[in-house]
Kinemage of the C-alpha trace (Angstrom):
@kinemage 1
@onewidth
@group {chain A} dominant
@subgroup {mainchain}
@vectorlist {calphas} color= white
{ca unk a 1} P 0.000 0.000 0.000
{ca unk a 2} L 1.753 2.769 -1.136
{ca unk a 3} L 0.419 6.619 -0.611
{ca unk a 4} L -0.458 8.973 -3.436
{ca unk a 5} L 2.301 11.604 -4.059
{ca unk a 6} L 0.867 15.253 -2.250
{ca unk a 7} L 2.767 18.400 -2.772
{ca unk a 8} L 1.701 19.308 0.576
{ca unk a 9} L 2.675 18.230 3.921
{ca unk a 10} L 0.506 16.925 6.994
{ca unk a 11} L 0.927 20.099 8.545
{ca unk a 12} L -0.029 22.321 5.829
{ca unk a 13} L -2.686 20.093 4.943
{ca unk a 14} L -3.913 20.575 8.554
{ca unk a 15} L -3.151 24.437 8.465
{ca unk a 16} L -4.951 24.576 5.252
{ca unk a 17} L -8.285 23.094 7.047
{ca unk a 18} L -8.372 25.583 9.751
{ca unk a 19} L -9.601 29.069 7.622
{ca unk a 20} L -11.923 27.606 5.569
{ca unk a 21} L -13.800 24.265 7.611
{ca unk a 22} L -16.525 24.732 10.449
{ca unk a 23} L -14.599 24.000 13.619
{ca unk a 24} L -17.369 21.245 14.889
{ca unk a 25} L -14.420 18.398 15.148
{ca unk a 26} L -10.933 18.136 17.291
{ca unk a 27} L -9.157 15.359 15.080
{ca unk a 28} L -6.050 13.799 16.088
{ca unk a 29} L -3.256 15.280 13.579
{ca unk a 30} L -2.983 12.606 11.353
{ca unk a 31} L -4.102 13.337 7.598
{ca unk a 32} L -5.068 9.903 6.200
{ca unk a 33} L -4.748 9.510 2.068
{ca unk a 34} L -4.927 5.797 1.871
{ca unk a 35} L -6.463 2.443 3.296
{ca unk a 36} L -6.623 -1.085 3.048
{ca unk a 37} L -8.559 -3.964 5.623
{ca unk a 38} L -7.297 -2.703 8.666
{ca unk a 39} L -4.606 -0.101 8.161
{ca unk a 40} L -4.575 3.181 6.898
{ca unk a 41} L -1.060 5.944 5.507
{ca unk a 42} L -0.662 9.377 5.739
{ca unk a 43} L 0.195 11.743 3.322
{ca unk a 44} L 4.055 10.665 3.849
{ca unk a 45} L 3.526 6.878 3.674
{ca unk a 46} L 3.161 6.464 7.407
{ca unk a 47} L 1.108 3.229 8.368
{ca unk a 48} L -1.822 2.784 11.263
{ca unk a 49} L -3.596 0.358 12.739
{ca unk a 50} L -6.963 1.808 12.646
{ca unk a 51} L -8.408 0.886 15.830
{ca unk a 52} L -11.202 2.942 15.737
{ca unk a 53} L -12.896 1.750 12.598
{ca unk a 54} L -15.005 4.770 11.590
{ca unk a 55} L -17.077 4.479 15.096
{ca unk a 56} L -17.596 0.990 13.895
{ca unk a 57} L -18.527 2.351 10.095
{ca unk a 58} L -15.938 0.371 9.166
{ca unk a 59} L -16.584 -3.515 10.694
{ca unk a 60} L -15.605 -4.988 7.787
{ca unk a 61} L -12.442 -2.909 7.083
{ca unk a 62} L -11.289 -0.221 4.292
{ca unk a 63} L -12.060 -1.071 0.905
{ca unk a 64} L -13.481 -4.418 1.463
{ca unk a 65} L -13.006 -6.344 -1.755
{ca unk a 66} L -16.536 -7.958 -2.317
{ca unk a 67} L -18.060 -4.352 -0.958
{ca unk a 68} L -15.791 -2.643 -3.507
{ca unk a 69} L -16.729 -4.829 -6.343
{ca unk a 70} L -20.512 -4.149 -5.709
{ca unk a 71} L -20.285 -0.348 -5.675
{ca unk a 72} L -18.159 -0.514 -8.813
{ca unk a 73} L -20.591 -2.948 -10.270
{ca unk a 74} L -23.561 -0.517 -9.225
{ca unk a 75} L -21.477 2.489 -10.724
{ca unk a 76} L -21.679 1.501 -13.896
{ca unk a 77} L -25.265 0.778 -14.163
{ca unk a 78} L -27.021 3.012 -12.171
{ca unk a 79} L -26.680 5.834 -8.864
{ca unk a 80} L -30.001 7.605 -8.348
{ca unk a 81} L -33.805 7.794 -9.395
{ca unk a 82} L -35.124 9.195 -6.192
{ca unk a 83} L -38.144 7.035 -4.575
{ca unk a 84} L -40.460 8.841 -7.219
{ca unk a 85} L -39.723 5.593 -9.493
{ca unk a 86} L -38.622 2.135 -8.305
{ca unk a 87} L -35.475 1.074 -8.852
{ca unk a 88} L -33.926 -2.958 -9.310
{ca unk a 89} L -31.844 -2.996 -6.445
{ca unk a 90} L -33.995 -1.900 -3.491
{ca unk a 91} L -36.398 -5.200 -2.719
{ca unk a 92} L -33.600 -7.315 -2.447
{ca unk a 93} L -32.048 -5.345 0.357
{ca unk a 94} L -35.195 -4.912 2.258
{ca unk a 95} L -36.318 -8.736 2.274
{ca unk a 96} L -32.411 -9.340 3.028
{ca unk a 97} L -31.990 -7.039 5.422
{ca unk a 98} L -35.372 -7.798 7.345
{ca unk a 99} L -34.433 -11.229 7.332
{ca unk a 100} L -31.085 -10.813 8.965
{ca unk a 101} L -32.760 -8.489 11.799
{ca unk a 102} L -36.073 -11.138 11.829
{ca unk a 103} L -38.170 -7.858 11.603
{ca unk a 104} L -40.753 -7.377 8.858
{ca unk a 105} L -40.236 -4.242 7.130
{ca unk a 106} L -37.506 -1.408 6.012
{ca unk a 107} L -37.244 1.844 5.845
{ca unk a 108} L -34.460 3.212 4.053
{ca unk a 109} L -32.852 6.135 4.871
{ca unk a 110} L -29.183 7.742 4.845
{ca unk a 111} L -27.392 8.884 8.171
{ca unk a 112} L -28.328 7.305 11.388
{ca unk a 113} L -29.101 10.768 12.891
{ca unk a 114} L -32.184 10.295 10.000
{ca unk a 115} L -32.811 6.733 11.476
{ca unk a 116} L -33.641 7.772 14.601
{ca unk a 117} L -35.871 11.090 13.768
{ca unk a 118} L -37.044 8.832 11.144
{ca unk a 119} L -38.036 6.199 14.474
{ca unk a 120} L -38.939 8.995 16.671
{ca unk a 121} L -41.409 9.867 13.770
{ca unk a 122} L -43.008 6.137 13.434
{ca unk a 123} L -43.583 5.730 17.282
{ca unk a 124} L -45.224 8.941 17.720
{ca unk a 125} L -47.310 7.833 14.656
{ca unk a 126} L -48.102 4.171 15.697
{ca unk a 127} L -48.864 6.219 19.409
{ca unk a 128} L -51.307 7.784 18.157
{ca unk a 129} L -52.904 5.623 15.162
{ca unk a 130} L -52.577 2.453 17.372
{ca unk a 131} L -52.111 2.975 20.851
{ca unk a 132} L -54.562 6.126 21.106
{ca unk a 133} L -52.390 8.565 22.755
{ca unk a 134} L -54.480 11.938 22.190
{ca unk a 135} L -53.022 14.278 19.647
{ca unk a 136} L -49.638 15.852 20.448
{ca unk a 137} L -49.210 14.304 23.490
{ca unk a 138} L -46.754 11.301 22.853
{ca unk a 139} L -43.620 10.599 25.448
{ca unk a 140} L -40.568 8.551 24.348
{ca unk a 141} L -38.690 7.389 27.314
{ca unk a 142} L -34.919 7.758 26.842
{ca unk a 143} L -31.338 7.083 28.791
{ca unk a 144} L -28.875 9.534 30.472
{ca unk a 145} L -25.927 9.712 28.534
{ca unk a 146} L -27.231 8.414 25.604
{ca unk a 147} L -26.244 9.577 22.173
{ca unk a 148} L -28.511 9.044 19.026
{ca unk a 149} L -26.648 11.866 16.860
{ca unk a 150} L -26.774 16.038 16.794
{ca unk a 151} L -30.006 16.806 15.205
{ca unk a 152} L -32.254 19.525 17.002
{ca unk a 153} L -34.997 17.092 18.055
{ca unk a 154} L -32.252 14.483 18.949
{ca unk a 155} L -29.733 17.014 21.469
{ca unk a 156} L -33.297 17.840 23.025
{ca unk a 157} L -33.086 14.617 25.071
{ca unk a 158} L -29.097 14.537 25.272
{ca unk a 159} L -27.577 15.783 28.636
{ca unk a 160} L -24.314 16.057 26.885
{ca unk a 161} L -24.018 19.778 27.399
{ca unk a 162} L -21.192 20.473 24.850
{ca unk a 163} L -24.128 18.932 22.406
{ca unk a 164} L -27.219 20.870 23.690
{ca unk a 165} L -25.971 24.253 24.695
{ca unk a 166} L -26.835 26.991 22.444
{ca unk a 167} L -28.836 24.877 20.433
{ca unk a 168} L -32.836 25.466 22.589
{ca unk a 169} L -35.553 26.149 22.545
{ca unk a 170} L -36.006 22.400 22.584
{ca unk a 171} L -38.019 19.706 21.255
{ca unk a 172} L -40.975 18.284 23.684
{ca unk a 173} L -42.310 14.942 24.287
{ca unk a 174} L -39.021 13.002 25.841
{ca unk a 175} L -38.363 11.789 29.858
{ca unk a 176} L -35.005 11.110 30.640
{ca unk a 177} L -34.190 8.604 32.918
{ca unk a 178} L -30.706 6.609 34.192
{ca unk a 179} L -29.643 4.165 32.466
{ca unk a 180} L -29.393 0.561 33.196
{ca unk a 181} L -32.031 1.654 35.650
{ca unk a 182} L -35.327 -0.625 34.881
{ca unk a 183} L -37.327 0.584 38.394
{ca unk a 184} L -36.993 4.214 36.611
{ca unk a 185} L -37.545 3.489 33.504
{ca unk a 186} L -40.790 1.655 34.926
{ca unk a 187} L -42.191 5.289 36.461
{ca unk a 188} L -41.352 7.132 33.531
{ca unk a 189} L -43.723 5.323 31.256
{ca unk a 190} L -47.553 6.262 31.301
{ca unk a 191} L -50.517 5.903 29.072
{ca unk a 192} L -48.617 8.711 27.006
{ca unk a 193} L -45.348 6.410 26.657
{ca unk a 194} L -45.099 5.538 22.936
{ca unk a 195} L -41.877 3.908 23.240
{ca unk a 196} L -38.916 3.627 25.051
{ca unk a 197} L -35.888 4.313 22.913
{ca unk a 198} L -31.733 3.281 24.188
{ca unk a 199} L -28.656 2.056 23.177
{ca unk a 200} L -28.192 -1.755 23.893
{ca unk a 201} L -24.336 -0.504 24.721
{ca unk a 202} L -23.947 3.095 25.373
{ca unk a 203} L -20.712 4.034 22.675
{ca unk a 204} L -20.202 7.163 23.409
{ca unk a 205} L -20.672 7.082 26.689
{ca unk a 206} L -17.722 5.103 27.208
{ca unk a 207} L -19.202 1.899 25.943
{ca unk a 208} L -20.853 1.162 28.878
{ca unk a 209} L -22.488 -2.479 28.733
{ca unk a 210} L -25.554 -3.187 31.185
{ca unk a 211} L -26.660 -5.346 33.363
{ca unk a 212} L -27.041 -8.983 32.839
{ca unk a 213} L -31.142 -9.203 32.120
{ca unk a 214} L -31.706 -5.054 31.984
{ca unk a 215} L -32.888 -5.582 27.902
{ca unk a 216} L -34.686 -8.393 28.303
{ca unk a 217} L -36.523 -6.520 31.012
{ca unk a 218} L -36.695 -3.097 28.705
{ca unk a 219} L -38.396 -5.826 26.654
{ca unk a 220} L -41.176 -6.966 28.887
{ca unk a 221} L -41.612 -3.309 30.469
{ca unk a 222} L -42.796 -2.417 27.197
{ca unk a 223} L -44.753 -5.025 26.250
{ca unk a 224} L -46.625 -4.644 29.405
{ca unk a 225} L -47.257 -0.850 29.116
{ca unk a 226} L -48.209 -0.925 25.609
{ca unk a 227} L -45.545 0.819 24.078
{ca unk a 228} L -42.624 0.266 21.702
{ca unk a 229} L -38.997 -0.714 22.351
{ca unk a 230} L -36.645 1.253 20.165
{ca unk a 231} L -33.050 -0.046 20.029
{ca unk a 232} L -30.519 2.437 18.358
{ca unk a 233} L -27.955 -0.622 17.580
{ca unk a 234} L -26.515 2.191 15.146
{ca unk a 235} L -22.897 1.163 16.337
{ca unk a 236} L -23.626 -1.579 18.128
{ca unk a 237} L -25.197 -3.452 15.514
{ca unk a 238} L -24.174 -5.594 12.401
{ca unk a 239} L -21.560 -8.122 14.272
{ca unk a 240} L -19.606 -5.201 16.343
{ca unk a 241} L -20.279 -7.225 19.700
{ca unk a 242} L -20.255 -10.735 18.292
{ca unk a 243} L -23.744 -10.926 17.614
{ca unk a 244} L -25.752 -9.507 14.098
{ca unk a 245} L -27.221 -7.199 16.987
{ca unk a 246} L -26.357 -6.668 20.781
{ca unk a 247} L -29.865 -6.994 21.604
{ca unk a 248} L -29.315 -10.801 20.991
{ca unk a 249} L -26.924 -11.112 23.678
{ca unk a 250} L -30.587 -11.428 26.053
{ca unk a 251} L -32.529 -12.819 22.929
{ca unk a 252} L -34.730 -10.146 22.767
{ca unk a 253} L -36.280 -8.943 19.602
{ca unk a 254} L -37.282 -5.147 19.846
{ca unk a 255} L -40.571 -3.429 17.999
{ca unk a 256} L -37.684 -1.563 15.504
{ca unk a 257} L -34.541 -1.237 15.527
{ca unk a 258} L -32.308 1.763 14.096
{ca unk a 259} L -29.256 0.571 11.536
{ca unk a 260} L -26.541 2.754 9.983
{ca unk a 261} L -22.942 3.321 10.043
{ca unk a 262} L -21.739 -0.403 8.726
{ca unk a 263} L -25.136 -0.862 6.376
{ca unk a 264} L -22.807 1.144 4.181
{ca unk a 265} L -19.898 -0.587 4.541
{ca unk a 266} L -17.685 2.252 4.583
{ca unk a 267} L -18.481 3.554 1.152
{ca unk a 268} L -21.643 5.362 1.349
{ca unk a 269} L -23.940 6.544 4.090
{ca unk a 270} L -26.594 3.990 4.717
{ca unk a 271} L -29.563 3.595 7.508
{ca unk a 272} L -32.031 1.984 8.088
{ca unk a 273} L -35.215 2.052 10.486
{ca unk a 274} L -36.317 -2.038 10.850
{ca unk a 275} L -39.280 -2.995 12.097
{ca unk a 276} L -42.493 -5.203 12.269
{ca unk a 277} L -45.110 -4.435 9.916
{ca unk a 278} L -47.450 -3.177 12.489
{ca unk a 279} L -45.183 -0.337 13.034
{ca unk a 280} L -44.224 0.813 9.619
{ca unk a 281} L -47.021 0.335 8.347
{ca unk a 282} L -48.544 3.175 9.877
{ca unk a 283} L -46.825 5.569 7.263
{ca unk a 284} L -48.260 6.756 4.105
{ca unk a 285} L -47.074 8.370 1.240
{ca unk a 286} L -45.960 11.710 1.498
{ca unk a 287} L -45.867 11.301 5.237
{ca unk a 288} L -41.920 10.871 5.282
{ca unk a 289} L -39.260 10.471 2.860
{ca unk a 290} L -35.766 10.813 1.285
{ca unk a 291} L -34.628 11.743 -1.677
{ca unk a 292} L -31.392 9.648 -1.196
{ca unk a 293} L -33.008 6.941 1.219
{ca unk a 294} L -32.942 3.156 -0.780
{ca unk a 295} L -31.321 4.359 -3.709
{ca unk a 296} L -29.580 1.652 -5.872
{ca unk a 297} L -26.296 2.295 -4.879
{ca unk a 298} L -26.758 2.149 -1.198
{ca unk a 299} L -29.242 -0.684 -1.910
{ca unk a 300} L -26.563 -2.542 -3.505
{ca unk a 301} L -23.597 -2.155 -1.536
{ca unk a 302} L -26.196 -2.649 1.456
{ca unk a 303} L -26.903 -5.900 0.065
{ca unk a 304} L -23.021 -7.031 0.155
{ca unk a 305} L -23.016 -6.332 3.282
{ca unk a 306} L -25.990 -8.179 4.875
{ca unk a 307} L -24.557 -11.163 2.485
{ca unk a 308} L -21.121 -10.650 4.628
{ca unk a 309} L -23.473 -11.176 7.924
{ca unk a 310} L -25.170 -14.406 6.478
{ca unk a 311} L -22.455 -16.586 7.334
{ca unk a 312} L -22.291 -15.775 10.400
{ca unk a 313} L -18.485 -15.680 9.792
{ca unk a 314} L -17.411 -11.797 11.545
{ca unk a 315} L -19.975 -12.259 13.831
{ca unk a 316} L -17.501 -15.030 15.320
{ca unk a 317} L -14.584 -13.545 14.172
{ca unk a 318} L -15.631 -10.387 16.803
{ca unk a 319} L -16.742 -12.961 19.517
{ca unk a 320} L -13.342 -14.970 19.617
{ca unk a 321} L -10.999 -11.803 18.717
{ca unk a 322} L -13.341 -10.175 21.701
{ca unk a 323} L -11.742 -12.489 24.088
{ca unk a 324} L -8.310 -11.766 22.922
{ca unk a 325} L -8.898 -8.201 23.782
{ca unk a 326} L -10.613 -8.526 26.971
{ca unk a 327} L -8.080 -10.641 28.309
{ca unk a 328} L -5.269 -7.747 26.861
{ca unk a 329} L -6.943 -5.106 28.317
{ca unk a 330} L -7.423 -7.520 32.323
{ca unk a 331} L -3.853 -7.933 32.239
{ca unk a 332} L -3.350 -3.807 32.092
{ca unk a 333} L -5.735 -3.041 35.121
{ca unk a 334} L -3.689 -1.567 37.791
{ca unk a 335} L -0.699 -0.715 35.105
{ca unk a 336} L -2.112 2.695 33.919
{ca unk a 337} L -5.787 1.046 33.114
{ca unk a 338} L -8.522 1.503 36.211
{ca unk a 339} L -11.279 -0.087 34.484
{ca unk a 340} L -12.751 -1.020 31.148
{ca unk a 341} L -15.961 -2.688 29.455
{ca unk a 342} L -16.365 -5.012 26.674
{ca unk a 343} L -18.422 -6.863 24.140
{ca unk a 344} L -16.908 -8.442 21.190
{ca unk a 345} L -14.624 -6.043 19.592
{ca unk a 346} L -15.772 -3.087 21.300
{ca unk a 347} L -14.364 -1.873 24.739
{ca unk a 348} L -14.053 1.643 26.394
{ca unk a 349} L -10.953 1.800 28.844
{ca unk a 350} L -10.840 3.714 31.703
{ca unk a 351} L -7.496 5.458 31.935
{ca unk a 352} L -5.597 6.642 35.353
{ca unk a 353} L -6.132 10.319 34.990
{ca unk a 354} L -2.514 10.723 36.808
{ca unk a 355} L -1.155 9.150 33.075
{ca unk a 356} L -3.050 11.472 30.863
{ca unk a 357} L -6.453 12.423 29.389
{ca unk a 358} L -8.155 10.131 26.714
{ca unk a 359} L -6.881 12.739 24.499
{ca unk a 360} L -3.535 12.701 25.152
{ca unk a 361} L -3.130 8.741 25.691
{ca unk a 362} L -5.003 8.631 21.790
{ca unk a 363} L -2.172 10.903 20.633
{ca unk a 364} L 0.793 8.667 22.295
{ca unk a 365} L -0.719 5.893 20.293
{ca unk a 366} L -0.742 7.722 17.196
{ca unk a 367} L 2.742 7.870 17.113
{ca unk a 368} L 2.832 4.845 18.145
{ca unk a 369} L 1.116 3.979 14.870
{ca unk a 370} L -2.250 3.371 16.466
{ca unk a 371} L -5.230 5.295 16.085
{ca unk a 372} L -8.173 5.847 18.497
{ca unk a 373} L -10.527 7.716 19.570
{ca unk a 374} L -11.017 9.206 23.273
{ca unk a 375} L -14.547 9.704 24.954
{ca unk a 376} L -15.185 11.856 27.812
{ca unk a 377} L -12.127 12.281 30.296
{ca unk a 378} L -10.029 9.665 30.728
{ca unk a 379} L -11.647 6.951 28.722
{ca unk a 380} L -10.686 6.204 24.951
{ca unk a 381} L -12.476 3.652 22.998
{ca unk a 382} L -11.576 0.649 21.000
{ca unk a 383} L -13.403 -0.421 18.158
{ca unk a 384} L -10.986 -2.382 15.284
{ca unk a 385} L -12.649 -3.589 11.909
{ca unk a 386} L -13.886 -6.633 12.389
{ca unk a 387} L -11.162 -7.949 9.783
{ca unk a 388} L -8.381 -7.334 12.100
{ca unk a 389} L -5.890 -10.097 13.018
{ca unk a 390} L -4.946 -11.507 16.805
{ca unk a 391} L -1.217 -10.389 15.762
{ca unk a 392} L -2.485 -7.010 15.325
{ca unk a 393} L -4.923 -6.587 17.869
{ca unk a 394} L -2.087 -8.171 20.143
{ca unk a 395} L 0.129 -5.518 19.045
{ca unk a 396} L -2.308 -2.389 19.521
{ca unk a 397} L -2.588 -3.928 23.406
{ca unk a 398} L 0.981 -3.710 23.313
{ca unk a 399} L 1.249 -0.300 22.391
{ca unk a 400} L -1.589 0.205 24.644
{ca unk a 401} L 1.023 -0.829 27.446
{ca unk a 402} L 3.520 1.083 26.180
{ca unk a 403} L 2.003 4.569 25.877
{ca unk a 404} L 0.344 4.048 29.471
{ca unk a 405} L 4.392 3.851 30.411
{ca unk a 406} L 5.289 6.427 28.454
C-alpha cells in the first residue's frame, strides 16, 4: 500500500483546514490519504492500525473487496432515481436485510441521525394511530448519557451539554431517565409512553455495557405498558459485539430497531429504520421520505453487506478476537488502566487520569502507529474492523502498554 504523491505536507494540509472548515471536530493530527482492511497511511507513507474503525462504520475494514466490487458494479449501471420511481436494487435489500434483523419491514434512509428522527417519527405515529395517545401528546422514554446523533430534536433529550448548549428552545415529548435503571424506567412510562428508545451498549458514553437481564426486562416493560422498544444498535449493531445485533446477547427482539454506520460498509452513508409491519405500516405516502433513502447504490452495496453477515463468519470472528482483547486489556488493570468494558470487539478503557487524558493517551498511540478515539475524560475507545488479526490486535494492546508507560 503505497500513498499517493501530495505536494503538501501533513501540517499544511492541517493548516490549510483551519480558515476555511466549520470547527465542529478536534481530530487527532494525522491526515489519512490511503487504506486497506485494517490499516490506513498518511500523506508521507506512514502506516496505522486503525483501531477505531469509523465508530464501527468500518466492521468490515477499508475497501473491502466484495463491498468494492458491488459499488463498482452498481457504478456503472445506475446511482439515483429518487423514490419517485422504483429502482432494481432496493427489494432485495429490504427482504435481506429484514431477514437478517427477523423484523418485517424497512425503511431506508441515509445517516443514522435520519434513522432515529425517522423512528422517533413512526412511534409517535403508531402512538397515536394504534395505541390512542391523544393528539400531540406522545412521550418517548430515553437514557442519560445516551447519544442518538446532533439533530435539534435528537440534542433535546441529550444531557451532553457540549451537544445541547446553544442549540434550545427544545423539542418536547421526551423523559429522561438513568440508564441501566429498569425501576426508573418503569415510572417514567404512562398511558402517554409511545416507546422507550436506548442504546443496547452506550458508545459514546464510554461503551458502557448493562446489566445482565436489563434488555430483556426493557423488553417486557414495554410489552406490558403498551408501548414500543426502540433499540438504536446504530454502532452496536451488524456483528460489532459478536452478535448480528447486541440486543441478541438477552434474545430479545425489539418493535424496531435503528441501523446505519456499517449498512454502508464504509463507502456510502446507509440507515435503516427495521421494524415489524405493524409499526411501519402506519406511514403513508408523502408522510416521510428521502430523496437519497434506498437508492440503488446504497441498496446494492447494502446488500453485500448483509450477504457478509449471512455466514455468520465476523460475527464469530468479533466474539473470539473479543476475548483476545478482553483478556489484553485484564492484564493492564492496575498498570495505567482503572477499568474497562467489553463486548466483542468493542471496549471503552478507563485510563488513570494521573497518566493522561483520553486525548492525550489517543495521541501517544498515534505515534505509536495506532489510532483511536477518546470519549469523555479519561476513557478512549476501542473499536478495530472486524477484519483485524490476533497479531495485530495483540500488538495495539501492546502499544496500549507502552504509551500508558510512556
Amino acid at each position: 500500500m503505497t500513498a499517493p504523491a501530495h505536494t503538501r505536507t501533513s501540517d499544511e494540509l492541517i493548516r490549510a483546514e483551519e480558515p476555511v472548515l466549520a470547527h465542529n471536530y478536534h481530530p487527532l493530527p494525522v491526515v489519512v490519504a490511503r487504506a486497506e482492511g485494517a490499516w490506513v497511511e498518511d500523506v508521507e507513507g506512514r502506516r496505522y492500525l486503525d483501531m477505531l474503525a469509523g465508530y464501527s462504520a468500518l466492521n468490515f475494514g477499508h475497501r473491502h473487496p466484495a463491498l468494492i466490487e458491488a459499488a463498482h458494479h452498481q457504478l456503472d449501471r445506475l446511482t439515483l432515481t429518487s423514490r419517485a420511481f422504483h429502482n432494481d436494487r432496493l427489494a432485495e435489500f429490504a427482504e435481506r436485510l429484514a431477514r437478517l434483523t427477523g423484523q418485517d419491514m424497512v425503511l431506508p434512509m441515509n445517516t443514522g441521525a435520519e434513522a432515529v428522527e425517522s423512528g422517533i417519527k413512526v412511534a409517535r405515529k403508531w402512538a397515536y394511530e394504534v395505541k390512542g395517545v391523544p393528539a400531540d401528546r406522545a412521550t418517548i422514554v430515553v437514557a442519560a448519557d445516551n447519544f442518538h446523533g446532533r439533530t435539534t430534536t435528537i440534542v433535546s433529550f441529550s444531557t451532553d451539554e457540549t451537544a445541547r448548549s446553544g442549540f434550545g428552545p427544545f423539542t418536547p415529548g421526551f423523559r429522561i431517565v438513568p440508564y441501566n435503571d429498569l425501576a426508573a424506567m418503569e415510572a417514567a412510562v404512562d398511558e402517554t409512553t409511545a416507546a422507550v428508545l436506548i442504546e443496547p451498549i452506550q458508545g459514546e458514553a464510554g461503551v458502557i455495557v448493562p446489566d445482565d437481564g436489563y434488555l430483556a426486562g426493557v423488553r417486557e416493560l414495554t410489552r406490558r405498558a403498551g408501548c414500543l422498544f426502540v433499540a438504536d444498535e446504530i454502532q452496536s449493531g451488524l456483528g460489532r459485539t459478536g452478535r448480528t445485533l447486541a440486543v441478541e446477547h438477552e434474545d430479545v427482539v425489539p418493535d424496531v430497531v435503528l441501523l446505519g454506520k456499517a449498512l454502508g460498509g464504509g463507502i456510502v452513508p446507509v440507515s435503516a429504520v427495521v421494524g415489524s409491519r405493524e409499526v411501519l405500516g402506519v406511514l403513508r405516502p408523502g408522510e416521510h421520505g428521502s430523496t437519497f433513502g434506498g437508492n440503488p447504490l446504497a441498496a446494492a452495496v447494502g446488500t453485500a453487506v448483509v450477504e457478509l453477515l449471512e455466514s455468520g463468519e465476523f460475527q464469530r470472528r468479533a466474539a473470539e478476537l473479543g476475548a483476545v482483547l478482553r483478556e489484553g486489556l485484564t492484564a493492564l488493570l492496575g498498570a495505567g488502566v482503572v477499568g474497562f468494558r467489553s463486548r466483542g470487539l468493542w471496549a471503552g478503557v478507563d485510563v488513570d487520569p494521573a497518566i493522561g487524558t483520553g486525548r492525550e493517551i489517543s495521541e501517544r498511540l498515534m505515534r505509536e502507529g495506532i489510532l483511536v478515539k477518546d470519549t469523555h475524560g479519561s476513557t478512549i475507545r476501542l473499536a478495530p474492523p472486524l477484519t483485524v488479526t490476533e497479531d495485530e490486535l495483540r500488538s495495539a494492546i501492546g502499544s496500549l502498554e507502552k504509551a500508558l508507560a510512556s
